[in-house]
Biopython code that builds the backbone (N, CA, C, O; Angstrom):
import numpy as np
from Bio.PDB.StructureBuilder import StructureBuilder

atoms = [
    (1, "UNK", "N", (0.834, -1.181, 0.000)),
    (1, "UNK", "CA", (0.000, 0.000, 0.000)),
    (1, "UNK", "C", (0.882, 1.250, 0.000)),
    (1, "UNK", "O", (2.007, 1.248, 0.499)),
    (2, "UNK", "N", (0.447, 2.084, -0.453)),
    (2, "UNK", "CA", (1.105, 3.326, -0.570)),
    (2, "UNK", "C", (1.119, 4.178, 1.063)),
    (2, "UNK", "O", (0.709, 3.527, 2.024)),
    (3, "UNK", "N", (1.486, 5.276, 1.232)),
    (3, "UNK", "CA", (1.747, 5.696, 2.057)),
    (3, "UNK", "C", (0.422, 6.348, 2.276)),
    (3, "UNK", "O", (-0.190, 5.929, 3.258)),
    (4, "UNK", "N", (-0.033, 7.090, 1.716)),
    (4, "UNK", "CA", (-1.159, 7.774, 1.705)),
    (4, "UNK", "C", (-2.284, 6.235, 2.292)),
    (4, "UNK", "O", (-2.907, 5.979, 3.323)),
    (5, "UNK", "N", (-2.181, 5.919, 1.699)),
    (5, "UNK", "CA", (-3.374, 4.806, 1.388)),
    (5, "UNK", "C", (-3.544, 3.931, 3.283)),
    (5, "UNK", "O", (-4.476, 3.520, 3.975)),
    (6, "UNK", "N", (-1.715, 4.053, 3.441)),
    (6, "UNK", "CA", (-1.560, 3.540, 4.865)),
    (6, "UNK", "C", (-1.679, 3.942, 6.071)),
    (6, "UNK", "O", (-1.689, 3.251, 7.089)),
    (7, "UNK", "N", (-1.821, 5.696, 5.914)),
    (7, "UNK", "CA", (-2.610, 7.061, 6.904)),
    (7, "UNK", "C", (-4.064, 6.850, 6.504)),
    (7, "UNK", "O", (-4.808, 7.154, 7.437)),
    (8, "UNK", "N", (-4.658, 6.463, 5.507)),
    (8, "UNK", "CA", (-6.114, 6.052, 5.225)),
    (8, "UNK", "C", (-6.321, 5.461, 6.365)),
    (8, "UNK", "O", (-6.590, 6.062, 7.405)),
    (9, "UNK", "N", (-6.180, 3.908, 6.216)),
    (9, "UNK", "CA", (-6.276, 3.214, 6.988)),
    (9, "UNK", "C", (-6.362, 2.905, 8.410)),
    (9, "UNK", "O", (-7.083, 2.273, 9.182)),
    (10, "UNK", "N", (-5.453, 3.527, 8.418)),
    (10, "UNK", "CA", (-5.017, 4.002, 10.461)),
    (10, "UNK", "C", (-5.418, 5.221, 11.010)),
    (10, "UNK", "O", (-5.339, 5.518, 12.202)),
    (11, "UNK", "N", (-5.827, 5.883, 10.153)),
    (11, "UNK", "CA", (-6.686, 6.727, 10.560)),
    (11, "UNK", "C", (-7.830, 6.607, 11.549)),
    (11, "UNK", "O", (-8.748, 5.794, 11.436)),
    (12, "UNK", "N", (-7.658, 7.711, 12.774)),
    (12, "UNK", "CA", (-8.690, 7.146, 13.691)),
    (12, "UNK", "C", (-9.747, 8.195, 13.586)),
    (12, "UNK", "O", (-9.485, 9.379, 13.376)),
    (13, "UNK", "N", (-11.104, 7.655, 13.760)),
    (13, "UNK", "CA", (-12.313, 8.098, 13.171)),
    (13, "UNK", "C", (-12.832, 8.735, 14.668)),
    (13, "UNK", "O", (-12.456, 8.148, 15.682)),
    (14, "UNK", "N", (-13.651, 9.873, 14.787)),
    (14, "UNK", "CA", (-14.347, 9.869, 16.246)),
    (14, "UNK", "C", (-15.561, 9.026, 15.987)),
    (14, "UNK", "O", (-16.184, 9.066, 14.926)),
    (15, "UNK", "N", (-15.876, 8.239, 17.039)),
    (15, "UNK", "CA", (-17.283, 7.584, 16.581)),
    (15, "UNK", "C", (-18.122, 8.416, 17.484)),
    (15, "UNK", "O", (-17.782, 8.841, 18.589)),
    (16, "UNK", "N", (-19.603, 8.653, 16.699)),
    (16, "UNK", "CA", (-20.872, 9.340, 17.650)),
    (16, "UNK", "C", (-21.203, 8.498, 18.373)),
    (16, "UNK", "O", (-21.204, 7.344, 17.945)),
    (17, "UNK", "N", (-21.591, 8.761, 19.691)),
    (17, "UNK", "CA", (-21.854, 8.357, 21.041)),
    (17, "UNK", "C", (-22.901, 9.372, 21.455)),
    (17, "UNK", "O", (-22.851, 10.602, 21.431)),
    (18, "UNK", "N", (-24.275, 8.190, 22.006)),
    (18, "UNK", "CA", (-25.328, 9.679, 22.790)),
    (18, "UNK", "C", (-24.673, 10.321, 23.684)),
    (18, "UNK", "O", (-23.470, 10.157, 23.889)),
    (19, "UNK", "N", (-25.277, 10.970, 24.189)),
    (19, "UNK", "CA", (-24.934, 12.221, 25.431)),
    (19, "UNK", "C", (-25.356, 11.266, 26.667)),
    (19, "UNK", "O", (-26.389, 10.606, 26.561)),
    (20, "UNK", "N", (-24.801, 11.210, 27.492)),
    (20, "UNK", "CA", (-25.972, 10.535, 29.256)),
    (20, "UNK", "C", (-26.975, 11.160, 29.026)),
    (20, "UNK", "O", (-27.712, 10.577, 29.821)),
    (21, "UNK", "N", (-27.696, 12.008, 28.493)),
    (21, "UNK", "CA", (-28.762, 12.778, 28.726)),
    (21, "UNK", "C", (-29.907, 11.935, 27.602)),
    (21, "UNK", "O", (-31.050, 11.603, 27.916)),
    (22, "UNK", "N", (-29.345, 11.738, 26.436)),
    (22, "UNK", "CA", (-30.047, 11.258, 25.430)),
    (22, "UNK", "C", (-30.153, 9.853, 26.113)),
    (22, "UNK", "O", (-31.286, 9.507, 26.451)),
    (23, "UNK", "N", (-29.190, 9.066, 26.340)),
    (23, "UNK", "CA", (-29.264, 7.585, 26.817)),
    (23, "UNK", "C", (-30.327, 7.727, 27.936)),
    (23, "UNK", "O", (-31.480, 7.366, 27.704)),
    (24, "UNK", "N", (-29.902, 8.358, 29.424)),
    (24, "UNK", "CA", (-31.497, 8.320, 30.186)),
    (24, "UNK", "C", (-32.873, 8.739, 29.981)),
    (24, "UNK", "O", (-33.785, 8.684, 30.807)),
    (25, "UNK", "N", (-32.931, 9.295, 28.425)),
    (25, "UNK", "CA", (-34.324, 9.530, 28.125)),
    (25, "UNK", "C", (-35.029, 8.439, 27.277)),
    (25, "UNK", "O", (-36.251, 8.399, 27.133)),
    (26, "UNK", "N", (-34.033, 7.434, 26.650)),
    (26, "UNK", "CA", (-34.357, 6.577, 25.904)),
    (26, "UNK", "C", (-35.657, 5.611, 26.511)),
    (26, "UNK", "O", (-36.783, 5.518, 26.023)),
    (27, "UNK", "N", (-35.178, 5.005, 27.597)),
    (27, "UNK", "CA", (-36.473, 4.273, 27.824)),
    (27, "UNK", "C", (-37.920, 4.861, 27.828)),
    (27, "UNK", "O", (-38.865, 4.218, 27.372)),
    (28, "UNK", "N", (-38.071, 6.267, 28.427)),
    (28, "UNK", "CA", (-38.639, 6.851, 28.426)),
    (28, "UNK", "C", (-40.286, 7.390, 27.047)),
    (28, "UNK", "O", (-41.502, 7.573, 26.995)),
    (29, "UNK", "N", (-38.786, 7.394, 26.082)),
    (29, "UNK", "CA", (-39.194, 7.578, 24.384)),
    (29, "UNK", "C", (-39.776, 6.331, 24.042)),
    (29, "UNK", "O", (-40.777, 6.167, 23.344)),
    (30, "UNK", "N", (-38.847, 5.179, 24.763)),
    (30, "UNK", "CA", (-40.182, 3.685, 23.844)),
    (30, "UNK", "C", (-41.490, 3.285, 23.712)),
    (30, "UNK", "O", (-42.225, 3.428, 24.690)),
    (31, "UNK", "N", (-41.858, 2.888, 22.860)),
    (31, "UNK", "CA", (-43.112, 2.466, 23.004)),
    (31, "UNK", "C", (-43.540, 1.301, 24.346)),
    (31, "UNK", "O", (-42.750, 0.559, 24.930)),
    (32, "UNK", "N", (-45.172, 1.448, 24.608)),
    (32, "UNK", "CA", (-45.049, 0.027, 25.542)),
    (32, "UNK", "C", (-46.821, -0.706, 25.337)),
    (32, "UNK", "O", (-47.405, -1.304, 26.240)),
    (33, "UNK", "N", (-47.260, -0.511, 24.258)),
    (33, "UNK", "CA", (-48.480, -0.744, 24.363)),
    (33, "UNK", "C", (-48.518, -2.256, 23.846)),
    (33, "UNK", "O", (-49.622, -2.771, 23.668)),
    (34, "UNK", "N", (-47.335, -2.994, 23.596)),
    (34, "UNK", "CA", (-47.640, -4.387, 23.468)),
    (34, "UNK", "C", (-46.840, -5.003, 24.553)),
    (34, "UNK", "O", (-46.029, -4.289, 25.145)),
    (35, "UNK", "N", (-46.952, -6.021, 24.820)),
    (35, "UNK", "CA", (-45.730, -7.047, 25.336)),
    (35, "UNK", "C", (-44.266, -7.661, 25.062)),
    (35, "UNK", "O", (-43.514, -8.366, 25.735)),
    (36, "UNK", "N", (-44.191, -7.080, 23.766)),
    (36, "UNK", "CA", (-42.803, -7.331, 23.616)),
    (36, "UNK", "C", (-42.189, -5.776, 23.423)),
    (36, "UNK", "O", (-40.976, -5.666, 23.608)),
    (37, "UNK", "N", (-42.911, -4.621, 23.080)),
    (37, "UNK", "CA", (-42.297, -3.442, 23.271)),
    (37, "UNK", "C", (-41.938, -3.067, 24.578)),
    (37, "UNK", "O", (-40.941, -2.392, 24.831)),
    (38, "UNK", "N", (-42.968, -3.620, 25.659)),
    (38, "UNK", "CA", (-42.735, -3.484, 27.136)),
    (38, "UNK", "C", (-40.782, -4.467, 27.545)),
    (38, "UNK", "O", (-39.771, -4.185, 28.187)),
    (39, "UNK", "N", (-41.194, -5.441, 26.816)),
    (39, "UNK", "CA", (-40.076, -6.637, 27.261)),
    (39, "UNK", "C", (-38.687, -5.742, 27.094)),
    (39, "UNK", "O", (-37.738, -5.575, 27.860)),
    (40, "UNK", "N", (-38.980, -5.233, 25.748)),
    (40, "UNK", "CA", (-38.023, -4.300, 24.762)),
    (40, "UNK", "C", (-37.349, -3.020, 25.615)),
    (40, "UNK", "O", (-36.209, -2.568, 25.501)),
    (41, "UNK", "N", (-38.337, -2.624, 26.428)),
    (41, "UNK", "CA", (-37.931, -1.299, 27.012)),
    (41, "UNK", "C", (-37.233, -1.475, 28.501)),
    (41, "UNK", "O", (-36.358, -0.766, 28.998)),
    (42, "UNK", "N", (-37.808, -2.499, 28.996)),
    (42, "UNK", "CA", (-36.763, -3.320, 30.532)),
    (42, "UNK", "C", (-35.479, -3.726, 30.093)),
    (42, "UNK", "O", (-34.386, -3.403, 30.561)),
    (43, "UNK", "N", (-35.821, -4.711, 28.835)),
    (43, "UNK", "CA", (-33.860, -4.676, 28.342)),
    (43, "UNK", "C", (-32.931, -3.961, 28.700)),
    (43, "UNK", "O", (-31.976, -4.178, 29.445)),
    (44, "UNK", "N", (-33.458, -2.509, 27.760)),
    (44, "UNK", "CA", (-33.080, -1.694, 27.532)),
    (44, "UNK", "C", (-32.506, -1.036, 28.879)),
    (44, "UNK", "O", (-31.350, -0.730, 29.170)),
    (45, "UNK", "N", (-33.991, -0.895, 29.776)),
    (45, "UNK", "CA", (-33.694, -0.008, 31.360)),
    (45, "UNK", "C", (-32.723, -0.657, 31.986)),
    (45, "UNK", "O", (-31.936, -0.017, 32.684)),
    (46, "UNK", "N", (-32.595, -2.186, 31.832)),
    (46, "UNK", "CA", (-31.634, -2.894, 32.559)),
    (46, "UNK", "C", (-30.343, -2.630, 32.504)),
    (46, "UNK", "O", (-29.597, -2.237, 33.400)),
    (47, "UNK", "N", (-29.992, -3.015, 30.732)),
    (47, "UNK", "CA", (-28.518, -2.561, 30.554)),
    (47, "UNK", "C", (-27.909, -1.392, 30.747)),
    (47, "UNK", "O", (-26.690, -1.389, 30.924)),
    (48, "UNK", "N", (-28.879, 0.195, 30.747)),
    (48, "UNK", "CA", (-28.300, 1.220, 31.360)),
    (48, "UNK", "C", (-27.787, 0.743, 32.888)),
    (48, "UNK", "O", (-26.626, 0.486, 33.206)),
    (49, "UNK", "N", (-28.813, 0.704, 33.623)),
    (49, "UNK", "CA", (-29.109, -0.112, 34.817)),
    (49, "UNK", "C", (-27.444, -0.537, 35.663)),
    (49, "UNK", "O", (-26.838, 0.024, 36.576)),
    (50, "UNK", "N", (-27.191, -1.560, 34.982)),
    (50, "UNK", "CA", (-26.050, -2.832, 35.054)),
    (50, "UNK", "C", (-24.678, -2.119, 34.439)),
    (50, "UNK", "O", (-23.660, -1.915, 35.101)),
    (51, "UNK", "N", (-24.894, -1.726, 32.795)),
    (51, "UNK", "CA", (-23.751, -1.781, 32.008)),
    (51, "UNK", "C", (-23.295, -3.129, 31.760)),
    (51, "UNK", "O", (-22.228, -3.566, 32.192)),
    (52, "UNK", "N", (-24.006, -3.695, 31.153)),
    (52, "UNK", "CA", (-24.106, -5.491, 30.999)),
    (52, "UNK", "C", (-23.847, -4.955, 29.901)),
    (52, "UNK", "O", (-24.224, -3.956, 29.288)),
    (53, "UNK", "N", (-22.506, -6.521, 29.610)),
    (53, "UNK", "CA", (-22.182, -6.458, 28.043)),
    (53, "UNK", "C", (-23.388, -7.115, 27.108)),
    (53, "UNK", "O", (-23.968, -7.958, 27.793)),
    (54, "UNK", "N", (-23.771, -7.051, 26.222)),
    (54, "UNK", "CA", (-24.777, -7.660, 25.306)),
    (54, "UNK", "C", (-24.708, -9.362, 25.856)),
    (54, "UNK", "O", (-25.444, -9.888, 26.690)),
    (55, "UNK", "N", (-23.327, -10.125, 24.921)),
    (55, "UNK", "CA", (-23.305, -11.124, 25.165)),
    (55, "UNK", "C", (-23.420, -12.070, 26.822)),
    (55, "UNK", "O", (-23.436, -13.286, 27.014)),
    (56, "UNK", "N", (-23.466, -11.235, 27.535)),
    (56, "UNK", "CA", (-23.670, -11.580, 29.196)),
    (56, "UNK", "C", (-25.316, -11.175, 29.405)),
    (56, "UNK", "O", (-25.986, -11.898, 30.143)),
    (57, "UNK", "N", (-25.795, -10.288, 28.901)),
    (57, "UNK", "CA", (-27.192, -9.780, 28.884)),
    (57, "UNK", "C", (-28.060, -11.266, 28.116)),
    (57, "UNK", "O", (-29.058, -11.673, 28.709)),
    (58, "UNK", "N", (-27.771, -11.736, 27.275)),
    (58, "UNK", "CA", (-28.323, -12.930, 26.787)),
    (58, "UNK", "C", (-28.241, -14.060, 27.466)),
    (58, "UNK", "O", (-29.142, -14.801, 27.072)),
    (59, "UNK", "N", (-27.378, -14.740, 28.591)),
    (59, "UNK", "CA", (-27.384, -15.628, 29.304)),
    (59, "UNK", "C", (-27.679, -15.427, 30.356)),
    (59, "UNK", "O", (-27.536, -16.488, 30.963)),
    (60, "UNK", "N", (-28.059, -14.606, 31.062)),
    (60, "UNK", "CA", (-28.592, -13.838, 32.326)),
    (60, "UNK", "C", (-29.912, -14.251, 32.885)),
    (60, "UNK", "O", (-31.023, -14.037, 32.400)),
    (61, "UNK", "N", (-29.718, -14.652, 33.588)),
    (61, "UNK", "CA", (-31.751, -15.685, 34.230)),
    (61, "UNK", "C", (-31.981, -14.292, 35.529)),
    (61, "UNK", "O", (-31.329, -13.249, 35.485)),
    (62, "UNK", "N", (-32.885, -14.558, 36.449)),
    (62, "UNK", "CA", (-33.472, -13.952, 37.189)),
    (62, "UNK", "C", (-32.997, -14.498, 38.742)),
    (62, "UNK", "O", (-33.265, -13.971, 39.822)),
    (63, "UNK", "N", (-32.370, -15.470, 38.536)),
    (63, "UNK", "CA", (-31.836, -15.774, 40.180)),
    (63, "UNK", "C", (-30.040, -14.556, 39.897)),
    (63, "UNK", "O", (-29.347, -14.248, 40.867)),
    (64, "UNK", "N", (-29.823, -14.277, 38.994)),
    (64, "UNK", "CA", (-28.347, -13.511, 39.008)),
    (64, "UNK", "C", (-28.491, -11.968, 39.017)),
    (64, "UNK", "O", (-27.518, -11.275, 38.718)),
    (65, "UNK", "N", (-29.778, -11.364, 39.379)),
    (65, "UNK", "CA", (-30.209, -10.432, 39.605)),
    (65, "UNK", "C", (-31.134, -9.909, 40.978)),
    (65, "UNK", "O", (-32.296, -10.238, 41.216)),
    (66, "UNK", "N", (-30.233, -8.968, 41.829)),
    (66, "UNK", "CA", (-30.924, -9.140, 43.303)),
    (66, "UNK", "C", (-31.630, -7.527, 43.722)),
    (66, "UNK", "O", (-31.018, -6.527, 44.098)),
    (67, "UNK", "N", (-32.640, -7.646, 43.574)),
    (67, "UNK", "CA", (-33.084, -6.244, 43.555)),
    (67, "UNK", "C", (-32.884, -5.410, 44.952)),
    (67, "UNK", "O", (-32.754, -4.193, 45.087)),
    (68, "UNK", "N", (-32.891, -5.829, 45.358)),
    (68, "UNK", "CA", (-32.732, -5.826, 46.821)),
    (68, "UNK", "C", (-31.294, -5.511, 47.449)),
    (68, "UNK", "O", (-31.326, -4.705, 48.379)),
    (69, "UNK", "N", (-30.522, -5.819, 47.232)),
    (69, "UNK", "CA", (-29.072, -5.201, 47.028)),
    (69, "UNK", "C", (-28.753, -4.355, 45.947)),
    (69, "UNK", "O", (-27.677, -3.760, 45.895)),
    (70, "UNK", "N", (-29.720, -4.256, 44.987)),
    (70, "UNK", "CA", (-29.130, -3.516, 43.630)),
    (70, "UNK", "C", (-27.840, -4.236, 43.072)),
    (70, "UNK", "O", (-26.863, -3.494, 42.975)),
    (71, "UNK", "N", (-27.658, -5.598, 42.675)),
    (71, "UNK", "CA", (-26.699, -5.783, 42.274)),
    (71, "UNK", "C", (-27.078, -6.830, 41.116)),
    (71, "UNK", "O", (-28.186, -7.365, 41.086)),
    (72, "UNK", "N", (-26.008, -7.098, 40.102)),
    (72, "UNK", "CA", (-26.517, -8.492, 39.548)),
    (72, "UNK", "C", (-24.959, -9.040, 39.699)),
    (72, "UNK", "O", (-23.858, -8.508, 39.556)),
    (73, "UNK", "N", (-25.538, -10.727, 40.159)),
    (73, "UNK", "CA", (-23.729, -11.914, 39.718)),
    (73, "UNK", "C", (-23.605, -12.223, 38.555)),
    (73, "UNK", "O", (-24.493, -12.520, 37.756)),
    (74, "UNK", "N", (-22.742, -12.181, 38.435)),
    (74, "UNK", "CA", (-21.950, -12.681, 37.117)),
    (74, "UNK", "C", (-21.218, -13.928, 37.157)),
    (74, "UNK", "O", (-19.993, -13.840, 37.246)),
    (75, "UNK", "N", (-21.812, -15.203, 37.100)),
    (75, "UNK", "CA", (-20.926, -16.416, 37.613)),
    (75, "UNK", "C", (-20.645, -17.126, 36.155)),
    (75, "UNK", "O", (-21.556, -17.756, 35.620)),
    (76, "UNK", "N", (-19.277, -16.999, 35.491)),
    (76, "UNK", "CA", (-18.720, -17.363, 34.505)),
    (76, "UNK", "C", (-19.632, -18.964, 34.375)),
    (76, "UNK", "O", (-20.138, -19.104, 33.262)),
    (77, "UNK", "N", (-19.762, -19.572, 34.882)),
    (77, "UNK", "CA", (-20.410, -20.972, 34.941)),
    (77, "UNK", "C", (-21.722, -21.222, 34.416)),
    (77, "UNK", "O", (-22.308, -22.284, 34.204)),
    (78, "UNK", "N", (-22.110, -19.865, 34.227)),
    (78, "UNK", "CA", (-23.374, -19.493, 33.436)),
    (78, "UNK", "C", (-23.885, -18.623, 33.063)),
    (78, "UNK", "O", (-25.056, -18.585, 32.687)),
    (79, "UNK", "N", (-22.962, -17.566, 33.092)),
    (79, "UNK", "CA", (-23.154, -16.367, 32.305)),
    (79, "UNK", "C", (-21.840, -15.964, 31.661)),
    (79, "UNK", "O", (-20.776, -15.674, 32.208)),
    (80, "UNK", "N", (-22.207, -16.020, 30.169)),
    (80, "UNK", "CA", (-21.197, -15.772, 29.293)),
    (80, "UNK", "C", (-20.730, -14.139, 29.274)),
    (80, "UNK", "O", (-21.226, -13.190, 28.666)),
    (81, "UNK", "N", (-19.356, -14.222, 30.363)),
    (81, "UNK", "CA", (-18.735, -12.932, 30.497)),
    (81, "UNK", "C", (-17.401, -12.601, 29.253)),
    (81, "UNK", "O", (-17.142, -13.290, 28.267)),
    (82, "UNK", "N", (-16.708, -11.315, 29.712)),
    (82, "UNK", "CA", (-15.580, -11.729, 29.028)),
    (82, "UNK", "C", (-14.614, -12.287, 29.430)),
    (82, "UNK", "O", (-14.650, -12.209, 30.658)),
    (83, "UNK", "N", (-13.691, -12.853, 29.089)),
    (83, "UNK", "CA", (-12.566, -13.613, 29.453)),
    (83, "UNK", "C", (-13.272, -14.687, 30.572)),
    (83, "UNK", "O", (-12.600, -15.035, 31.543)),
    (84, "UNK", "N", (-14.475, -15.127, 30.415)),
    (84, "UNK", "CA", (-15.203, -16.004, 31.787)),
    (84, "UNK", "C", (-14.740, -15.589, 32.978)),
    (84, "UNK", "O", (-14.220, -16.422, 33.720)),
    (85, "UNK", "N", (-14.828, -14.433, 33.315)),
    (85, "UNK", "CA", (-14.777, -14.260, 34.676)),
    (85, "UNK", "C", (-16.240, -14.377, 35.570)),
    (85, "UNK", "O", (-17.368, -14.262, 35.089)),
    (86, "UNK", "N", (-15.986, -14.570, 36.642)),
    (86, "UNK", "CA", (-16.963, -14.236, 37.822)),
    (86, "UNK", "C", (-16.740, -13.040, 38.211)),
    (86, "UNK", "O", (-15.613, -12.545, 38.222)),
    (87, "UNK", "N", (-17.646, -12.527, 38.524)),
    (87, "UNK", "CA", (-17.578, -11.146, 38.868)),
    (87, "UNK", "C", (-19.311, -10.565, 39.648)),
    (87, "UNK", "O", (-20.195, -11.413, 39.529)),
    (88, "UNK", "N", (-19.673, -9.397, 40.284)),
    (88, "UNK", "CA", (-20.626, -8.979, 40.533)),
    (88, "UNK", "C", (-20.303, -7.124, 40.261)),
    (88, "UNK", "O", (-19.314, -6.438, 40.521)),
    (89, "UNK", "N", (-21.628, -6.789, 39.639)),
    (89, "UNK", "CA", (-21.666, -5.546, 39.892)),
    (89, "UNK", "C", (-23.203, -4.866, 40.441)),
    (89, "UNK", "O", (-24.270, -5.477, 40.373)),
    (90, "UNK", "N", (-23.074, -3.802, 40.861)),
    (90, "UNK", "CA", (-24.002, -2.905, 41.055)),
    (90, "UNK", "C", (-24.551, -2.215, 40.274)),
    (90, "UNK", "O", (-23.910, -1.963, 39.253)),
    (91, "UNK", "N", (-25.847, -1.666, 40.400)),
    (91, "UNK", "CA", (-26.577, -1.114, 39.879)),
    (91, "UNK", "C", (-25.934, 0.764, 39.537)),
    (91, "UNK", "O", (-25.461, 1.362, 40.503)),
    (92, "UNK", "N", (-25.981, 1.291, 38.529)),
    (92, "UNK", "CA", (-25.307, 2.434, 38.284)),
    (92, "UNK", "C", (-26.329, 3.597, 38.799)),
    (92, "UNK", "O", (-27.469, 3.158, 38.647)),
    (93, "UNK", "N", (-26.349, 4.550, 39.198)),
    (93, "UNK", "CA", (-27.353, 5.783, 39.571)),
    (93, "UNK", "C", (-27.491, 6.384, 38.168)),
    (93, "UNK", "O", (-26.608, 6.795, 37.414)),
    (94, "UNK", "N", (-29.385, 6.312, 37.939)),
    (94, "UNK", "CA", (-29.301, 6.864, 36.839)),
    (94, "UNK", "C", (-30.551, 7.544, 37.186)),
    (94, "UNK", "O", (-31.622, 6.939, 37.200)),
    (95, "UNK", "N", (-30.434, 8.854, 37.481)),
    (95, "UNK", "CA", (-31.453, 9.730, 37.128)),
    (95, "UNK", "C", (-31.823, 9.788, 38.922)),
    (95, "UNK", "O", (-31.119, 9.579, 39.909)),
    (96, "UNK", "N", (-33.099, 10.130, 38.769)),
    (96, "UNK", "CA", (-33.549, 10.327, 40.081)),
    (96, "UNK", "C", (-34.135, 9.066, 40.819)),
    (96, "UNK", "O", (-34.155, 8.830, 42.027)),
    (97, "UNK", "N", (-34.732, 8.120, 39.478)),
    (97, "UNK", "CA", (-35.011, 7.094, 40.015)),
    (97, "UNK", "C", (-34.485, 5.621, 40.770)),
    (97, "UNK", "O", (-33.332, 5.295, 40.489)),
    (98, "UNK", "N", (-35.176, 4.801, 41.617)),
    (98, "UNK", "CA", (-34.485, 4.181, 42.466)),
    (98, "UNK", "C", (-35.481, 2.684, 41.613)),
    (98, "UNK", "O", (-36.462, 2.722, 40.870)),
    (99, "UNK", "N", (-34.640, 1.456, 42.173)),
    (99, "UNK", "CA", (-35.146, 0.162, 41.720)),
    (99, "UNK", "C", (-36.840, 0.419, 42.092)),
    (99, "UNK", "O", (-37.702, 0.658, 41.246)),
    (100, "UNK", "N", (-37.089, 0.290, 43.743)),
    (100, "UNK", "CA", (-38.006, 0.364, 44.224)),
    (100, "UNK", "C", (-38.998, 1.206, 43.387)),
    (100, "UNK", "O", (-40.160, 0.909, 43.663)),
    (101, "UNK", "N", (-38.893, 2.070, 42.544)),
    (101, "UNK", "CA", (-39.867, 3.267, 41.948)),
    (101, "UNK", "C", (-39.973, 3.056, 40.820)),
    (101, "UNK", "O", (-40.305, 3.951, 40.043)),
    (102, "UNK", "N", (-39.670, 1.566, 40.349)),
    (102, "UNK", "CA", (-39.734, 1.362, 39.199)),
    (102, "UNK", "C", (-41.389, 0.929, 38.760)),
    (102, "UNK", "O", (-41.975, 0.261, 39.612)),
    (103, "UNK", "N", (-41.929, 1.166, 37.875)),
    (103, "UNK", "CA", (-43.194, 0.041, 37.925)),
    (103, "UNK", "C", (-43.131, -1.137, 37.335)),
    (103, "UNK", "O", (-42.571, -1.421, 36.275)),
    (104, "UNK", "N", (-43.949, -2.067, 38.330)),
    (104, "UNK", "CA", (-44.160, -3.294, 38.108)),
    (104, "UNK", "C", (-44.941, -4.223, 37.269)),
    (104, "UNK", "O", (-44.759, -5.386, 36.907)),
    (105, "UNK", "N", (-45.877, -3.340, 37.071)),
    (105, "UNK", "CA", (-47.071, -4.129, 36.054)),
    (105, "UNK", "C", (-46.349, -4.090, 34.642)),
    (105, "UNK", "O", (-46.902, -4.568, 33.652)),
]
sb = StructureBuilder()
sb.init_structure("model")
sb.init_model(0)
sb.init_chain("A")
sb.init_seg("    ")
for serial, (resi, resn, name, xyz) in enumerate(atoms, 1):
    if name == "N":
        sb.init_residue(resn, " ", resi, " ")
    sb.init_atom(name, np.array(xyz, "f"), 0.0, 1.0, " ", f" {name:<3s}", serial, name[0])
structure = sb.get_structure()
């Protein structure tokens, strides 16, 4: 490759990223008048929530999530982390709202 062609390449791009402001309004903006738009929008609240990687967000059951501590486990043994670690994290502060004030129905 030419020289030019090899500053092409390696060239580093800024990538667009929302604002925190745009990201905590998102759930907000979804729709919820069916059952899977509802399903769609907890995903969503969760992974702000957590900061769960996608691929760990897909193996994730309901005993590895403790509302009650605000935390979720991460036990490599059944949740596909990176590098399989075990690990636990907490819930991130987002906005004014608390687990408890979430609605349930």
């Amino acid at each position: 490759m030419s020289r030019g062609d090899t500053r092409v390449a390696h060239a580093q791009r800024e990538g667009r990223v929302p604002s925190v402001g745009q990201v905590t309004l998102a759930p907000d903006a979804m729709p919820e008048s069916t059952a899977i738009e509802r399903r769609d929008k907890a995903v969503l609240a969760f992974t702000l929530l957590t900061g769960t990687r996608d691929g760990a967000l897909l193996t994730l059951i309901l005993k590895h999530v403790d509302l009650e501590a605000g935390r979720v486990s991460f036990d490599a043994r059944e949740v596909t982390t990176k590098f399989r670690k075990t690990f636990r994290t907490w819930f991130f502060p987002v906005g004014e709202r608390r687990v408890g004030s979430l609605p349930t129905g």
